[in-house]
Backbone as CSV, one residue per row, in Angstrom:
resi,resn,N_x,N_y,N_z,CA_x,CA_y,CA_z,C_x,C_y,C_z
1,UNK,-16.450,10.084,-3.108,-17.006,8.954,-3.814,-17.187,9.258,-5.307
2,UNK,-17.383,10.084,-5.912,-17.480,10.952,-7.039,-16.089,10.705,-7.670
3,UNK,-15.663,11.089,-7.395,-13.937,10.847,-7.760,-14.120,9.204,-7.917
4,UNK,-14.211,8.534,-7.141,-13.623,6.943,-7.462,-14.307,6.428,-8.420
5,UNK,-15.660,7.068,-8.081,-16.562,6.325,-9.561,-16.233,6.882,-10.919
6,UNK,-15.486,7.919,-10.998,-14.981,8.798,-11.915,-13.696,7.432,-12.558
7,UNK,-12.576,7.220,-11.467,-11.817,6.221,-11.520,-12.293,5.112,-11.989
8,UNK,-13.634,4.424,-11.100,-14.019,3.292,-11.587,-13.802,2.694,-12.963
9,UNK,-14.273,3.718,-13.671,-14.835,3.329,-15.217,-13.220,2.574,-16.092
10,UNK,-12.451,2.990,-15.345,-10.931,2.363,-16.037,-10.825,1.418,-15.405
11,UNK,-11.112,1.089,-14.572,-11.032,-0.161,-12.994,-11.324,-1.476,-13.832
12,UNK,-9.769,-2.482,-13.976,-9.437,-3.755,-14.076,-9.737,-4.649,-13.233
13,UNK,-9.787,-4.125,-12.483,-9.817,-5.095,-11.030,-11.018,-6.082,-10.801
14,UNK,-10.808,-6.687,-9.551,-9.896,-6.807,-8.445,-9.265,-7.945,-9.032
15,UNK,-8.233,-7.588,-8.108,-6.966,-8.457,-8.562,-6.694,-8.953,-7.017
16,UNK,-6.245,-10.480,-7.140,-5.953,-10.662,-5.600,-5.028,-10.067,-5.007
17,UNK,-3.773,-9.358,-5.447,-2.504,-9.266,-5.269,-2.419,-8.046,-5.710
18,UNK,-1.617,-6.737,-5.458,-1.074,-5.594,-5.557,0.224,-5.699,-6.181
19,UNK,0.700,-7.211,-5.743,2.116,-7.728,-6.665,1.696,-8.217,-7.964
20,UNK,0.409,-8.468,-8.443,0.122,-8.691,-9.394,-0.147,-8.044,-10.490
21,UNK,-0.262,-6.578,-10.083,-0.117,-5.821,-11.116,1.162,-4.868,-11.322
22,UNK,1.802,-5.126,-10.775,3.552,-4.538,-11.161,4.261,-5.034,-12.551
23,UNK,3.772,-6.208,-12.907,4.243,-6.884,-13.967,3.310,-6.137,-15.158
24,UNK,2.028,-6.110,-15.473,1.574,-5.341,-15.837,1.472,-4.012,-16.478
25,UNK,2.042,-3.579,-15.514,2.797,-2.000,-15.791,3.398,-2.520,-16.404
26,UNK,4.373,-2.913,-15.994,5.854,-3.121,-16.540,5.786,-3.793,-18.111
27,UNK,5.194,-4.507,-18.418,5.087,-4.869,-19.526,4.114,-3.816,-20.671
28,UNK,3.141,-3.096,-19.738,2.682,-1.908,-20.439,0.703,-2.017,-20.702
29,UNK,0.618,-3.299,-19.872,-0.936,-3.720,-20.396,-1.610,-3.090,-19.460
30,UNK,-0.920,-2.009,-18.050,-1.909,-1.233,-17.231,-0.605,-0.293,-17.069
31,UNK,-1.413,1.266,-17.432,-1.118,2.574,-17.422,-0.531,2.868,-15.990
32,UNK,-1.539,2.353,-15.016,-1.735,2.713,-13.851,-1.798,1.601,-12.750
33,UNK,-1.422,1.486,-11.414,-2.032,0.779,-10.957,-1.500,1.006,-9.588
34,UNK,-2.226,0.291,-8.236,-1.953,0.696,-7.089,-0.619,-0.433,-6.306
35,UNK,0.148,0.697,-5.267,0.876,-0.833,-4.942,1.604,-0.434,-3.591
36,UNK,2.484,-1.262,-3.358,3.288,-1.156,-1.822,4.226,-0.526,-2.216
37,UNK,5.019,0.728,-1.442,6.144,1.493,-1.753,7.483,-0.146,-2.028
38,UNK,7.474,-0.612,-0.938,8.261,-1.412,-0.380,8.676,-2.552,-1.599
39,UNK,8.101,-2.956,-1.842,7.559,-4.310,-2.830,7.447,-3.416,-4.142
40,UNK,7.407,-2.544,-4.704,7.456,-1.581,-6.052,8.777,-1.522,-5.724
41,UNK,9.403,-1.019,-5.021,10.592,-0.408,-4.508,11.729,-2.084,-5.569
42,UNK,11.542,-2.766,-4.683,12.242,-4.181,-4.921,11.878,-4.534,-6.143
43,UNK,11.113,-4.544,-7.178,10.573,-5.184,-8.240,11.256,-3.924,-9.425
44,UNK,11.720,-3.089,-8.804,12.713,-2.025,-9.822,13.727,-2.633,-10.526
45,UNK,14.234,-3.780,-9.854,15.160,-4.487,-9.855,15.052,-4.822,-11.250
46,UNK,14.353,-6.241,-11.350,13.352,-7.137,-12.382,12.502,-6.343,-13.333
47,UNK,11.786,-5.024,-12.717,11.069,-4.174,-13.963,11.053,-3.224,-13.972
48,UNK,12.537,-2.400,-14.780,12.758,-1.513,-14.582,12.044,-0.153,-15.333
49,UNK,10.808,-0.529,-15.890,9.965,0.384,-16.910,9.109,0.769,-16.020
50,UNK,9.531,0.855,-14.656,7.853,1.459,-13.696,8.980,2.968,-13.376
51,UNK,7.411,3.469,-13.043,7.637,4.921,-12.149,6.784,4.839,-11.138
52,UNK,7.237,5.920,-10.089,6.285,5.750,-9.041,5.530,7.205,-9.053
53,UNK,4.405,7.335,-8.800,3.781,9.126,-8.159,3.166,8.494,-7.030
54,UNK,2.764,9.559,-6.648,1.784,9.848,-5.399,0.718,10.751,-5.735
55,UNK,-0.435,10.504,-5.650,-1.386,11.522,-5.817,-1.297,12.661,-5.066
56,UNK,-2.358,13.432,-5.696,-2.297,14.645,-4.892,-3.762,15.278,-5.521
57,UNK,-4.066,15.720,-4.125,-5.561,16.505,-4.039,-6.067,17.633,-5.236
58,UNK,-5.046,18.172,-5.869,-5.362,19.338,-7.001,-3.918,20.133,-6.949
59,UNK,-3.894,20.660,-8.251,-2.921,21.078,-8.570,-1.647,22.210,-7.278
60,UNK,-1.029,21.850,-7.489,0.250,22.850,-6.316,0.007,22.413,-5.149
61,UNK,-1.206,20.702,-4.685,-0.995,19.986,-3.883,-0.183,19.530,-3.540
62,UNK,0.557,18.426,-2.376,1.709,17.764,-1.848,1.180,16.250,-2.187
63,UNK,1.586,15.769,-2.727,1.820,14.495,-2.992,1.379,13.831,-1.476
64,UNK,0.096,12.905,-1.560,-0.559,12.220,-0.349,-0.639,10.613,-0.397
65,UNK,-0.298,9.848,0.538,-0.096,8.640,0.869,-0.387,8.452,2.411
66,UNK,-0.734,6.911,2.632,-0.572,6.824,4.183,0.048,5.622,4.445
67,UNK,0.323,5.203,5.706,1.281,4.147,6.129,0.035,3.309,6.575
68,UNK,0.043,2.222,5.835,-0.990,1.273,6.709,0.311,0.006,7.038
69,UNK,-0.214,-0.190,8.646,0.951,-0.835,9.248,1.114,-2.249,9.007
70,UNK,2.175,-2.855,8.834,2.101,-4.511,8.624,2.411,-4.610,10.095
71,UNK,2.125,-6.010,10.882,1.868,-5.959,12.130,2.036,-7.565,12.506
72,UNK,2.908,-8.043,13.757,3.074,-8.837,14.156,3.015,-8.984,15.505
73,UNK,2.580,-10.171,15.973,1.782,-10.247,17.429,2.127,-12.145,18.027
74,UNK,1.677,-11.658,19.066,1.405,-13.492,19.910,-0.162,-13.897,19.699
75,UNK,-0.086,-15.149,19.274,-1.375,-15.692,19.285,-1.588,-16.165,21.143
76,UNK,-2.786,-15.928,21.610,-2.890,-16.325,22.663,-2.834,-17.977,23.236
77,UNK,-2.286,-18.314,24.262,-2.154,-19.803,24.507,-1.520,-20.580,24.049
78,UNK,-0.624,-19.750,23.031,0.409,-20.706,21.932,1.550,-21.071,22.791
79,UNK,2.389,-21.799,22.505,3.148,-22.563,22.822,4.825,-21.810,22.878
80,UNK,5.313,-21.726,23.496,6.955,-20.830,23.421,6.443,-19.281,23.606
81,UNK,5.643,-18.973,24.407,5.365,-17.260,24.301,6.595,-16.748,24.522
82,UNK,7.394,-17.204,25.823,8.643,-16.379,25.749,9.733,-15.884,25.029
83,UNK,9.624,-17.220,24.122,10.927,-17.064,23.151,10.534,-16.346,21.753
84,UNK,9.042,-16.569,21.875,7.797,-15.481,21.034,8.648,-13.830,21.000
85,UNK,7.859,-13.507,22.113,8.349,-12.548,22.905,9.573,-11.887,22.736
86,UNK,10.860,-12.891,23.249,12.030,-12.374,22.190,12.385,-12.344,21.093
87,UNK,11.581,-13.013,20.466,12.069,-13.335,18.816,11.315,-11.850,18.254
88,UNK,9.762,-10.913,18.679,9.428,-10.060,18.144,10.861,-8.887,19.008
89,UNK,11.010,-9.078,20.140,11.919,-7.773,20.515,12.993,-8.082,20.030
90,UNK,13.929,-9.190,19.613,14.630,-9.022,19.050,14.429,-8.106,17.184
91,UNK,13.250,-8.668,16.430,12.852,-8.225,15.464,13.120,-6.567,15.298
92,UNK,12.982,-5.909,16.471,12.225,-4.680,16.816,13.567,-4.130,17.301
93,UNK,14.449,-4.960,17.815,15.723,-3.848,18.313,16.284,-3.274,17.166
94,UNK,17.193,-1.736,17.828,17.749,-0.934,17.049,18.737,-1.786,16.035
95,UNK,19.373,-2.799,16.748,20.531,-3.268,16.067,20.070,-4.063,14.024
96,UNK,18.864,-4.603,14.642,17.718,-5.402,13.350,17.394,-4.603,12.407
97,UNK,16.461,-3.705,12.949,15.963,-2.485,12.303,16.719,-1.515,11.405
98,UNK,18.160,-1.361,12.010,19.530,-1.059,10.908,19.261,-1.942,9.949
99,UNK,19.172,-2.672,9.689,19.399,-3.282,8.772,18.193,-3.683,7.657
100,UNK,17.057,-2.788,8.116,16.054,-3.504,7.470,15.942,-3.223,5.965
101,UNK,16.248,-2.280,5.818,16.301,-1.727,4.615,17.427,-2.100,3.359
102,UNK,18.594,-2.469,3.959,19.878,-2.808,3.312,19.543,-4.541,3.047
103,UNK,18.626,-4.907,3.972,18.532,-6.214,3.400,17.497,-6.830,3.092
104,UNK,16.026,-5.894,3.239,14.870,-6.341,3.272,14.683,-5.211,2.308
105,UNK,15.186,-4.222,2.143,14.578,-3.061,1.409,13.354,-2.312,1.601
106,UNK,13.422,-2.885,2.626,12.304,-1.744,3.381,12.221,-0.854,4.300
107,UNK,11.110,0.124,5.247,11.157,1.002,5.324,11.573,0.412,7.421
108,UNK,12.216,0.854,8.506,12.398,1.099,9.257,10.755,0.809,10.758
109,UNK,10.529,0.330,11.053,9.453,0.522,12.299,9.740,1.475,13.398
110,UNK,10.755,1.749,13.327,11.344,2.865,14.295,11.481,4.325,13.917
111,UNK,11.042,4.971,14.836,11.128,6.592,14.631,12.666,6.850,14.942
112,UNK,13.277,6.312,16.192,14.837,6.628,16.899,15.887,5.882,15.791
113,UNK,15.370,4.948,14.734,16.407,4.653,13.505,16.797,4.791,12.588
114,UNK,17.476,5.555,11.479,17.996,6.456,11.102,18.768,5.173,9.906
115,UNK,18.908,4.364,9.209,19.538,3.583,8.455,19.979,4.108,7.340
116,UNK,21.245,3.855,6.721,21.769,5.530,5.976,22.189,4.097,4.501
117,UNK,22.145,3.084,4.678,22.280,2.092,3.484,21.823,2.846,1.967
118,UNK,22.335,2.270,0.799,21.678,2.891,-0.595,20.200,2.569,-0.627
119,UNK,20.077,1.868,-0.296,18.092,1.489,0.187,17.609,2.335,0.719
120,UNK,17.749,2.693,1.844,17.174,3.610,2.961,17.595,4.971,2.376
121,UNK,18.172,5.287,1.617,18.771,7.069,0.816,17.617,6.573,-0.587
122,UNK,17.490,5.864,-1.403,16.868,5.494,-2.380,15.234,5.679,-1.715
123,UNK,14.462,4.900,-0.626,13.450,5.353,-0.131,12.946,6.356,0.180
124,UNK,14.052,7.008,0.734,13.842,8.317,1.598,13.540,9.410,0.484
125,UNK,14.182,9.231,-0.820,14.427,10.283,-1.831,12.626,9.914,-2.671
126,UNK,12.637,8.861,-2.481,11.254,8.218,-2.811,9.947,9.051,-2.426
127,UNK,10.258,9.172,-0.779,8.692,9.647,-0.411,8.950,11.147,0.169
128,UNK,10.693,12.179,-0.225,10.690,13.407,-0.350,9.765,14.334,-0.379
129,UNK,9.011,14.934,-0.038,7.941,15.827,0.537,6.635,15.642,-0.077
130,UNK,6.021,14.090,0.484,5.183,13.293,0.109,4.165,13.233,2.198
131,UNK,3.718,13.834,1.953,2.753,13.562,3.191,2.206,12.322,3.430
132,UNK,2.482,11.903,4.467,1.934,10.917,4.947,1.218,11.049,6.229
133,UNK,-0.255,10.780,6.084,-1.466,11.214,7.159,-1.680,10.034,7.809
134,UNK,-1.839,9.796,9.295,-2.239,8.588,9.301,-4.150,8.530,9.735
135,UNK,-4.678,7.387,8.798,-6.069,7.380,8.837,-6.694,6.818,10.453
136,UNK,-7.906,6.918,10.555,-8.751,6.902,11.786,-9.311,5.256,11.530
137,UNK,-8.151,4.563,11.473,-8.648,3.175,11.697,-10.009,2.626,12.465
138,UNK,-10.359,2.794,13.747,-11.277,2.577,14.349,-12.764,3.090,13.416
139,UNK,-12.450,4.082,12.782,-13.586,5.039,11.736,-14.308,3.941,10.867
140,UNK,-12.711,3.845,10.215,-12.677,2.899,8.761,-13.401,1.257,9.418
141,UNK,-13.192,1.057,10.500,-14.330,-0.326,10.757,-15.252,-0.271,11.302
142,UNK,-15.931,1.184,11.465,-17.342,0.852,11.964,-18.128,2.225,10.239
143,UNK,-17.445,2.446,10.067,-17.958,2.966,8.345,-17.776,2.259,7.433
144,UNK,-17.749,0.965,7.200,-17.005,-0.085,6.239,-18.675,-0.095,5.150
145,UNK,-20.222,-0.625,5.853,-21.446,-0.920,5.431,-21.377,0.419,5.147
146,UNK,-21.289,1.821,5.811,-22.030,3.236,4.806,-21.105,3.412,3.250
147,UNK,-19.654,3.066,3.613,-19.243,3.250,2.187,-19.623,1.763,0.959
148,UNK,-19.434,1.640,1.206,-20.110,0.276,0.767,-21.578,0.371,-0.275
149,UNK,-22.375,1.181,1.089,-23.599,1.243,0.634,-23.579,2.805,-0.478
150,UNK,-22.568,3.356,0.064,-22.829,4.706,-0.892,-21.921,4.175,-2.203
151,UNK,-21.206,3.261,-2.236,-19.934,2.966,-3.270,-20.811,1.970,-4.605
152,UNK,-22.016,0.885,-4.012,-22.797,0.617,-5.167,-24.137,0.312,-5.085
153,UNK,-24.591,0.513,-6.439,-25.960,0.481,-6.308,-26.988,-0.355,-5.527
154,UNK,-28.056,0.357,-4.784,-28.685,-0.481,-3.889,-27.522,-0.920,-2.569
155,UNK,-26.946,-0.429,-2.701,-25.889,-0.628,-1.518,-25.650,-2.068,-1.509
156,UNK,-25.344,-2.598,-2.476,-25.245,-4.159,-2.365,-23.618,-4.096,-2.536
157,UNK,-22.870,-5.170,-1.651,-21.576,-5.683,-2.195,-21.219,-5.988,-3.771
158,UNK,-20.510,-5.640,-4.676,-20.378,-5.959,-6.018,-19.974,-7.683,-5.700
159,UNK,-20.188,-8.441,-6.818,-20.793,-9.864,-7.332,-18.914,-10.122,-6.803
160,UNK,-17.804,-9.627,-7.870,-16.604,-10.119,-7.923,-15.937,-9.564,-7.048
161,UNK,-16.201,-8.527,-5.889,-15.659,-8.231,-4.884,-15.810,-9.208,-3.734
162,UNK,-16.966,-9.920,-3.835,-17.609,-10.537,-2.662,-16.611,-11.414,-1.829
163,UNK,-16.219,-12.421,-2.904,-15.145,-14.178,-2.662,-13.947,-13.104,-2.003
164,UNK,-13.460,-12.131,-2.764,-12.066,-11.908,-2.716,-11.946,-11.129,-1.435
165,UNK,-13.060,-10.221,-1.053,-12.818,-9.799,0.760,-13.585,-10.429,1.461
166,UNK,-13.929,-11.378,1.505,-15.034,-12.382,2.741,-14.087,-12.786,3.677
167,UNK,-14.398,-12.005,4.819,-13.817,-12.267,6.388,-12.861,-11.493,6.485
168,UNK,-12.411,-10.407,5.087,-11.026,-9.948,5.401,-11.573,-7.913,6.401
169,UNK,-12.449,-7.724,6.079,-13.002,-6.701,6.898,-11.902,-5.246,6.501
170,UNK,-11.609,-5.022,5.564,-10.981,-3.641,4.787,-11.948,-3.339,3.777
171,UNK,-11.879,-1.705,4.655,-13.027,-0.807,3.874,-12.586,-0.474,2.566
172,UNK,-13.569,0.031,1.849,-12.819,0.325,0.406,-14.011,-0.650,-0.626
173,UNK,-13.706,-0.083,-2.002,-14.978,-0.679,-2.879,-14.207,-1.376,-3.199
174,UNK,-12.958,-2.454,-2.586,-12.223,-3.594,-3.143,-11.318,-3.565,-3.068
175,UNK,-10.707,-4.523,-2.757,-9.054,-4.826,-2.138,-8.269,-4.477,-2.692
176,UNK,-8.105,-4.227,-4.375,-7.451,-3.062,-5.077,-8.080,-1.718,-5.215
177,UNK,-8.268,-1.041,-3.949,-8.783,0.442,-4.350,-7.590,0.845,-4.200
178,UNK,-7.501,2.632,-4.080,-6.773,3.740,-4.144,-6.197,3.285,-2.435
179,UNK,-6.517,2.565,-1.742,-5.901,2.766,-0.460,-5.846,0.968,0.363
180,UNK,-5.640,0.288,-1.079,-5.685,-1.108,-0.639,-4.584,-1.842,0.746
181,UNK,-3.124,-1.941,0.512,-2.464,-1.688,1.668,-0.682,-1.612,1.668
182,UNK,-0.380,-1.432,2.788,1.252,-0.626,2.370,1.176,0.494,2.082
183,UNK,2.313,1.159,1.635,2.184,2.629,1.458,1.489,2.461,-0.307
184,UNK,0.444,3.519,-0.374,-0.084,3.504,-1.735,0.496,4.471,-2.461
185,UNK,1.361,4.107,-3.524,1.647,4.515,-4.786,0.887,4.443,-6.142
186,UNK,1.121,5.434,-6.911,1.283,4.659,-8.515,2.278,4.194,-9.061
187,UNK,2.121,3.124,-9.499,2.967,2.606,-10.308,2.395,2.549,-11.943
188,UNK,3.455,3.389,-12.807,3.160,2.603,-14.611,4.783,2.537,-15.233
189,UNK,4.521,2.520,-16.240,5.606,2.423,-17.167,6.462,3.735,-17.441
190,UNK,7.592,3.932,-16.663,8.761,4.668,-16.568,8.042,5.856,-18.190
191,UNK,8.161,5.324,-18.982,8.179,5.682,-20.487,6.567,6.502,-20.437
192,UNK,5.636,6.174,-19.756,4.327,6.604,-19.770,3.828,6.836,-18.254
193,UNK,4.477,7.701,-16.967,4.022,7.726,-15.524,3.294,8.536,-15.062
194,UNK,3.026,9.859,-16.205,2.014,10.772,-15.774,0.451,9.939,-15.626
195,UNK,-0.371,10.069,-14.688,-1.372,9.491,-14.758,-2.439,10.454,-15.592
196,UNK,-3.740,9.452,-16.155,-4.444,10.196,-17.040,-5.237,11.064,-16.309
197,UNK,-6.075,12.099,-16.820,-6.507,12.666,-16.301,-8.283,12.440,-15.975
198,UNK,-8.870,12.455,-14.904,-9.929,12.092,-14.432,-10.980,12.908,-14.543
């Protein structure tokens, strides 16, 4: 917590959108900022003045990130479950999943798929000996009120955090923290990507 409040003091935020500050960078009015590998990845395209890092714990550390999952499901009692049903296993077969990257530019749901496209070699070279831990989800929603309460004074919710996570239930001192969602990167300006020092 020391560390973020350390961070804080540069903290623009919140911003509704993680896509909203890519442009930003890119134009040069934020040094720094947090974002989706996936969606940074694609916006290289359009703004090509970003870089990406990955933090890391202290010096001759490994570069640390985690996969927070995007996730699709059946609503209960809805109408067509079956064709529901196939439309996610079709989503999910090997044959789809080839392709996710070459045409979605993104990263694979499958461990057994292997997609060798300039996307999927461009990603892969991306998160090159970049650890990825996965967090104790169940943790993170019943610790949501202690960080919270240790993150601001009087343990109160901050005023402009309030509107922007009401009902959304992700821990964190705000929907743009260090671990908002997707894989977390930095993103700044190609020309300026070392981050400052804290």
């Amino acid at each position: 917590m020391r560390f973020l409040g350390r961070l804080q003091a540069n903290n623009v935020g919140p911003s509704s959108s993680t896509g909203r500050l890519a442009p930003k960078t890119d134009k040069g009015e934020l040094l720094v900022a947090n974002g989706d590998v996936q969606m940074n990845y694609a916006n290289t395209k359009s703004m090509p003045d970003q870089a990406f890092f990955f933090p890391a714990a202290g010096p001759g550390a490994r570069p640390t990130t985690f996969a927070l999952p995007y996730a699709a499901g059946l609503v209960e009692h809805a109408p067509h479950t079956a064709n529901a049903k196939k439309f996610l296993d079709h989503l999910l077969s090997s044959e789809v999943q080839q392709e996710v990257s070459a045409v979605g530019g993104g990263f694979t749901a499958r461990k057994d798929v292997r997609p060798t496209d300039a996307h999927a070699k461009a990603l892969a070279a991306l998160m090159k000996d970049v650890e990825v831990f996965q967090p104790d989800w169940k943790d993170g929603r019943t610790s949501t009120r202690t960080w919270t309460r240790r993150w601001t004074p009087g343990g109160r919710q901050p005023e402009a955090d309030r509107g922007a996570r009401a009902g959304r239930g992700r821990p964190g001192p705000g929907d743009e923290g260090p671990a908002a969602r997707g894989r977390v990167t930095g993103v700044g300006p190609r020309r300026r990507c070392d981050p400052p020092p804290v």
